[in-house]
Every structure is written in structure tokens, then in C-alpha cells.
Phi, psi and omega in degrees: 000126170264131166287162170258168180263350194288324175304279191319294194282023140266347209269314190305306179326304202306310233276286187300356163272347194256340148296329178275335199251349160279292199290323213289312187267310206274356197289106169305318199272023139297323174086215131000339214255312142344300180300298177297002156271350161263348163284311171323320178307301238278326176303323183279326164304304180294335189286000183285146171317323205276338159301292189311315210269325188266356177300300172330311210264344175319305168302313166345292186309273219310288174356299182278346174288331151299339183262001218238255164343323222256318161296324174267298177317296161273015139280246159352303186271319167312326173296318184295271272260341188282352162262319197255047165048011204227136170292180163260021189241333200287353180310111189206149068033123147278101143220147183035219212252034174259080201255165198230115195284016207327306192289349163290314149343237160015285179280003148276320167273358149302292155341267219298237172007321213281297194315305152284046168255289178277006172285319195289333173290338183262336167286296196283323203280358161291323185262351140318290184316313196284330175255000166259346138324307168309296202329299230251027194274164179240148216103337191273350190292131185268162173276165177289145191277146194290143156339144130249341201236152152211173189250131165328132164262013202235327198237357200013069156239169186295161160223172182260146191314322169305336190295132192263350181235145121351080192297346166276267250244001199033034167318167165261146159232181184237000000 
């Protein structure tokens, strides 16, 4: 494959700004001063809302992923195993010196199913809340739109609201 030099010269141009921006944090003999402009980044990057809000809910999940695991392992899966006589967890395949573990399988995608139930649920009911909110602001209403069109009392055909005549029947209208 032939390069063009204009490709070798973007590929050098990227390689030396990403150089200037390495040296820019590594650079020793600023001393302090460096570091503290890379904790000032790094604080202002974390202080943004939207970090924060996915840190909250990230703990949130794992939280709800123990209460989650705790229901399909001690509920759920002893109940399948009392019809299919079996623990479910314990479900597993022998080949050869392998084992295929199907009923852990199985109950991770339980995990799975039960968690995306209630993320979908949790989800409609924030987007519920949010239109019904819109609903009730105030100021926001729009008015209802004026006529433009009425009807001939004499020919019942549309007119446009202004009209003092009839274009059928050339009636007078009000």
C-alpha cells in the first residue's frame, strides 16, 4: 500500500500535538505546578453534573444488583427447582474433564430479565412523572386556535370565517 506524504505528514502533525500534550502533564521542571493543574482538571471534570449523577446511579445499580442476585438465588431459583426437583443452581454437564455449569447460566439470565424489568419500569415511571409535570406548568397552555373556516347556514358549504357572502349560493352571512 502507498502512503501520500500528506497522510505521513497528518500522521506526524497528530503524533507531535499528542506529544505537546504529554510533555505539557510530564514536564518536570515546572515542579508543582503541573501536578496542580492536572488535579484542578481532573476536579473540574469530576464536578460536572452529569459525572456525578452517573457515579450515584452506578452505586445505585450495584446496590440494587445485591437485592437482585438475593431474589433470584433465595426465592426464584429454589422455587424452578421445587418443580424441576433439583436445586437450579446446581445444574451442570460433565465432558470430559469440563464442567458447563447451565443452571448459573440460566440464573444470570434470570438477574438479567428480573434487572431489566425494573430499570424498564423505572424508566416509564420518570417519563410518566416528567409529562405529567409539563401537564401542570403554568403559562404553558397553549390557547385553543381561532376559527378560520364556518359554515353557509343556507348552502351548508365551508366559507372562510370573514366572508359577509357566499361564494355558492351568494347568500349574505354574518
Amino acid at each position: 500500500m502507498i502512503y501520500s506524504t500528506g497522510n505521513i505528514d497528518s500522521f506526524y502533525q497528530n503524533q507531535t500535538i499528542f506529544h505537546n500534550i504529554l510533555a505539557y502533564y510530564i514536564n518536570l521542571s515546572k515542579g508543582d505546578t503541573v501536578l496542580k493543574k492536572l488535579f484542578a482538571d481532573f476536579k473540574a471534570f469530576i464536578a460536572k453534573g452529569s459525572v456525578i449523577d452517573l457515579a450515584v446511579g452506578v452505586i445505585i445499580g450495584a446496590s440494587f444488583k445485591g437485592i437482585v442476585d438475593s431474589l433470584v438465588g433465595d426465592i426464584i431459583s429454589p422455587l424452578i427447582g421445587l418443580v424441576a426437583n433439583t436445586n437450579f443452581t446446581d445444574l451442570a454437564w460433565q465432558i470430559g474433564g469440563v464442567t458447563l455449569k447451565y443452571g448459573a447460566f440460566i440464573t444470570a439470565i434470570i438477574n438479567f430479565l428480573l434487572m431489566a424489568i425494573v430499570l424498564f419500569l423505572i424508566i416509564k415511571a420518570i417519563t410518566a412523572t416528567r409529562g405529567l409535570g409539563s401537564k401542570f406548568k403554568k403559562g404553558d397552555a397553549e390557547a385553543p386556535a381561532s376559527p378560520v373556516i364556518k359554515t353557509c347556514p343556507y348552502c351548508i358549504s365551508t366559507i372562510a370565517i370573514d366572508a359577509t357572502r357566499c361564494p355558492y349560493c351568494t347568500s349574505e352571512v354574518e
